[in-house]
C-alpha positions in Angstrom: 0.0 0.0 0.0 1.4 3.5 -0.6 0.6 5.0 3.0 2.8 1.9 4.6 5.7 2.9 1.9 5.7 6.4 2.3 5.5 5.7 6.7 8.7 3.2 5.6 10.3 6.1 3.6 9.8 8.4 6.5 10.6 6.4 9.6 13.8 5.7 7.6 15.1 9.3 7.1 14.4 9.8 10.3 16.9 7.2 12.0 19.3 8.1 9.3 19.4 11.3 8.4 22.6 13.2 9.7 23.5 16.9 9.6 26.3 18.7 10.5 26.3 22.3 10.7 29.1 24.1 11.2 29.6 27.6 12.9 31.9 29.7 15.2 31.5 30.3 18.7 33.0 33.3 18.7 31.3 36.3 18.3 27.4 37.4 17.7 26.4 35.6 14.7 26.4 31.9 16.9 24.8 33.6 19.4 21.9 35.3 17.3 21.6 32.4 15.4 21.1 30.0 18.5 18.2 32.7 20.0 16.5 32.5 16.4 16.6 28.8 16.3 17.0 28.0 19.6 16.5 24.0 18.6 20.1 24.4 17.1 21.6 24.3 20.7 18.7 22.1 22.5 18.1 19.3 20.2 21.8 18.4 19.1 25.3 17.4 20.0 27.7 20.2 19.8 31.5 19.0 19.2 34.3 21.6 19.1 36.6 21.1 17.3 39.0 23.8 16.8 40.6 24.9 20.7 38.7 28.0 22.1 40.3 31.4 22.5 41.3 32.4 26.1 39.3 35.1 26.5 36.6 32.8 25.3 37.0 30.4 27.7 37.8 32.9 30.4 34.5 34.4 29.8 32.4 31.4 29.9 33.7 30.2 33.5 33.3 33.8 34.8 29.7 33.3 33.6 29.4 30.2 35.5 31.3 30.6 38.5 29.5 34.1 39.5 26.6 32.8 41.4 29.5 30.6 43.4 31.0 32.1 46.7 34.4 31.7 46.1 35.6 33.7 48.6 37.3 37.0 48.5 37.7 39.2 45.1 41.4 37.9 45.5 40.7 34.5 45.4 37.8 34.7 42.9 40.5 36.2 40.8 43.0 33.3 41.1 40.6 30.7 40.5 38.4 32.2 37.6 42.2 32.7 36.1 
């Protein structure tokens, strides 16, 4: 029947069907891009594979340690460096 080979077709594509999308995660365009389609982040497996800038990386554990009480500003600012 054509309905059971069309479902066939489709249930098909969808275990197998593979994207890979490429962007930086450097500056705005990722980050526009990811609130637009927010499904780009949520629903997929992101692999980096380039090494991340410093400041990059510097900036994403600030982000991430600021709700933690580390202490003094002295010893926030050995351990976020």
């Amino acid at each position: 029947e054509r309905k059971n080979c069309w479902d066939f077709f489709l249930n098909e594509i969808r275990k197998n069907l593979h994207v890979c999308l490429c962007f930086s995660p450097v500056g705005d365009d990722f980050r526009n891009r990811a609130k637009k389609f927010p499904a780009l982040v949520n629903c997929t497996v992101i692999d980096m594979f380039q090494p991340w800038p410093k400041d990059a990386l510097y900036s994403v554990g600030k982000k991430f340690l600021s709700s933690i009480d580390l202490g003094t500003d002295e010893e926030r600012d050995v351990i976020e460096r």
